[in-house]
N, C-alpha and C positions, 0 to 999 in steps of 0.2 A: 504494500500500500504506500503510495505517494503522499507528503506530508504537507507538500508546497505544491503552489496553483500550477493549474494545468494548461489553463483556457485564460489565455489574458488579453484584455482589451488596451493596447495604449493609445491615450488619446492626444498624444503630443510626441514629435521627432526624436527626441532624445532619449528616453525611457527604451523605444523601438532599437535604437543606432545601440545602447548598453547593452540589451537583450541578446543581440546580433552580436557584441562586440566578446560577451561569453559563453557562445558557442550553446545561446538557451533559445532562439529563435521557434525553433520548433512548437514552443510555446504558446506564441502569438496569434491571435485568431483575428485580431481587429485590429485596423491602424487608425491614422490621420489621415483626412486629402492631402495635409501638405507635406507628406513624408517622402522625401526624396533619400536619406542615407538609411542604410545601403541601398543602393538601385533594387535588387531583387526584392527587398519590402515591398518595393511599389508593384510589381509584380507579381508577389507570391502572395500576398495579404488583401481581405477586402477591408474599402476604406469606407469608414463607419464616421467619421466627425472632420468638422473644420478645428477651429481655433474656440470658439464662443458658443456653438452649435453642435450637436449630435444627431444620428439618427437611433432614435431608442428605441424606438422595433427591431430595428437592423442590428443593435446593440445587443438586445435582451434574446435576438432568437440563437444568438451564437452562444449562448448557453456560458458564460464566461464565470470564473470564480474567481476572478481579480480585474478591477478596472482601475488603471492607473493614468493620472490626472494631473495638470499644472498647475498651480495658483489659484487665487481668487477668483479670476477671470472664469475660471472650469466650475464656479459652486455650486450655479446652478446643475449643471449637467450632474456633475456629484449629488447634488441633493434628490434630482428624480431618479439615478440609480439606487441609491442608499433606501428611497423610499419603496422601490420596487424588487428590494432584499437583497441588491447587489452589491459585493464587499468592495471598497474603494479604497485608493490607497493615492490622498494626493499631497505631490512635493512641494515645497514652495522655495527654492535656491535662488539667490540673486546672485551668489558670490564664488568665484574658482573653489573655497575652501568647502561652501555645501553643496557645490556640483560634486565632488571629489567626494562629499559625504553619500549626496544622492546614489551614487554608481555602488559605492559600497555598501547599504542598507536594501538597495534593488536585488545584489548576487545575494544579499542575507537571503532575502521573502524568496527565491525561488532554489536555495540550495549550492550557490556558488560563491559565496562570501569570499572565500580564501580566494579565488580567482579575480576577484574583483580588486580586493584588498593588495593584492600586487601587483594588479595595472595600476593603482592608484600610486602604492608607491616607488613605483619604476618612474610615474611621471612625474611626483614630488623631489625624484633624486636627479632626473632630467633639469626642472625648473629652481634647484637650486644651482646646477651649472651655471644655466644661463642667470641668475641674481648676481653670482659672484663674476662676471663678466660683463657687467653691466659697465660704462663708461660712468664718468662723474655726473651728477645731477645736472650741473651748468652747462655736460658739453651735450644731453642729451636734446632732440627737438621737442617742441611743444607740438601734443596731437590734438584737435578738435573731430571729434566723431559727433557725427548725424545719423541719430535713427529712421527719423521721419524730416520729412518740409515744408509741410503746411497743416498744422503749425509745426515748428521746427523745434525737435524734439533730440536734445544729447544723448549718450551713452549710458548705458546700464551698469549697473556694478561689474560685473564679471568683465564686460566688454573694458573698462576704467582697468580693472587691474592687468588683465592682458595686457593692452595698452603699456604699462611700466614695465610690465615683464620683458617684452620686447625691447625694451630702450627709450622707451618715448615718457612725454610727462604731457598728464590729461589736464586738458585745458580747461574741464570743472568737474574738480571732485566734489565740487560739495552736491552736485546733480545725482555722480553716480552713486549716494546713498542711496538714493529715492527709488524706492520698488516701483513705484508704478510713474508710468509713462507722462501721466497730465500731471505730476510733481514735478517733470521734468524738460516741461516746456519751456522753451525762451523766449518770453513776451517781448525783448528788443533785441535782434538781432545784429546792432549793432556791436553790444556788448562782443560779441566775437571778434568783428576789427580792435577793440579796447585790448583783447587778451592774445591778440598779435599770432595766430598759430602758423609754423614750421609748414604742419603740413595737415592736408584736411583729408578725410576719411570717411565718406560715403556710405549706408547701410539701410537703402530704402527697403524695408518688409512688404513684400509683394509687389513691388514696381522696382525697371531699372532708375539707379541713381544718373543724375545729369551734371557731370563737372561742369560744362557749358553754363548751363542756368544756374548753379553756385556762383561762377566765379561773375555772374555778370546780375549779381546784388548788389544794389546801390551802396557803394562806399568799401565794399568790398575786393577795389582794383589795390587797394590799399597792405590786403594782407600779405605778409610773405609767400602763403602760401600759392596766393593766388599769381602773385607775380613771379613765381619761382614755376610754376604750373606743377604744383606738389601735393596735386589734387587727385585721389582715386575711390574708389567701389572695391568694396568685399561684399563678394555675394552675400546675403543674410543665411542661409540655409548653414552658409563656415561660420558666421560670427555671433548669431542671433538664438544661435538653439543650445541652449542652457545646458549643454554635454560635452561626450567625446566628442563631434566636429568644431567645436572651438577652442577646446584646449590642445588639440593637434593641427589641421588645416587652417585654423581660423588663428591661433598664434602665429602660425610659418607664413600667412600670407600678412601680418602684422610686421613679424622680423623682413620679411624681405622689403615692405614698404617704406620702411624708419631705414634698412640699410641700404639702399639708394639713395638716398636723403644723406646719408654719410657721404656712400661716394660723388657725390655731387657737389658737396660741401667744399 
């Protein structure tokens, strides 16, 4: 007899990309529409929810004994599973340190703990390399991340500390406390010309980012960044999804963007 679920519902990328990354996939009966990693998810899985939305017939006929969920955003979906006797199981991570939790309490519930627990810290002994080869504070560039642009919304916690990990220093930390997203709008966008950033860092969630319509914001011809043209896009799918694709693809495509910014220097 099996102790841990069998039949799991995730209803967000990350949790699915974890599952997959210890070799429990098989598990999986339901995904997200927007689950792109791994490719064969999207393939092999039927996709049962957006982001804010679910389909709870679709949900409830796959007979699942685990649905696992993201944030507040997910409560309601959570609350009409819960009310319909289904066991839920949702994360709420902002930061590298409770994604790194999250991957590790996930291999718990399904039997792979110890697996999990040394991906975890293979990567923790990775990212202290890279801490201790960090350049000086002074000589690193200043990065401004954009999640959204109308209204124009900074970076999230996890995204803020990548950001340093890589070499770079976040042009508003006090943003990337803030969990959610309209605590971290920027009602003057000016403010960004004020805080002078190196280099700018694109992350539109569901639409491509436009360096072009960045750099040609009034008053904006002003930033380094922009006159340096040290302006780019990370897909959100590497930088946005509160898991393994951001603390692997979504840091590397961070270090390579900051270390151009060197060599160009």
């Amino acid at each position: 007899m099996s102790y841990y679920p069998e039949r799991i519902v995730c209803l967000t990328e990350e949790t699915t990309e974890t599952l997959y990354l210890l070799g429990e996939e098989d598990r999986i009966v339901g995904i997200s529409g927007f689950t792109v990693r791994p490719p064969q998810a999207r393939r092999d899985k039927p996709r049962v929810s957006a982001f804010t939305s679910a389909k709870i017939d679709k949900i409830l006929a796959l007979e699942p004994d685990l649905v696992l969920g993201f944030s507040d955003l997910q409560a309601d979906i959570a609350a009409e599973l819960i009310r319909k006797g289904i066991e839920v199981h949702v994360f709420n991570h902002r930061s590298i340190r409770e994604i790194l939790n999250m991957m590790v309490q996930l291999g718990s519930l399904v039997g792979a703990g110890d697996k999990a627990l040394s991906w975890v810290q293979d990567w923790e002994s990775q990212a202290a390399i890279l801490r201790a080869g960090l350049p000086a504070e002074s000589e690193r560039p200043r990065v401004y991340f954009e999640e959204w642009d109308d209204p124009i919304i900074t970076g999230i916690r996890w995204v803020s500390e990548l950001i340093e990990l890589a070499g770079g220093r976040e042009c508003f930390p006090e943003h990337a406390c803030e969990s959610l997203g309209k605590n971290r709008i920027l009602a003057d966008h000016t403010e960004v010309i004020r805080r002078s950033p190196d280099i700018i860092i694109g992350s539109w969630c569901g639409k491509k980012f436009r360096p072009e319509k960045v750099a040609l914001r009034a008053g904006w011809d002003a930033i380094p960044a922009v006159q340096d043209k040290q302006i780019f896009e990370i897909k959100s799918a590497l930088i946005l999804q509160p898991g393994p694709a951001a603390l692997t693809d979504g840091l590397s495509e961070l270090r390579k963007v900051i270390g151009r910014w060197h060599d160009s220097d």
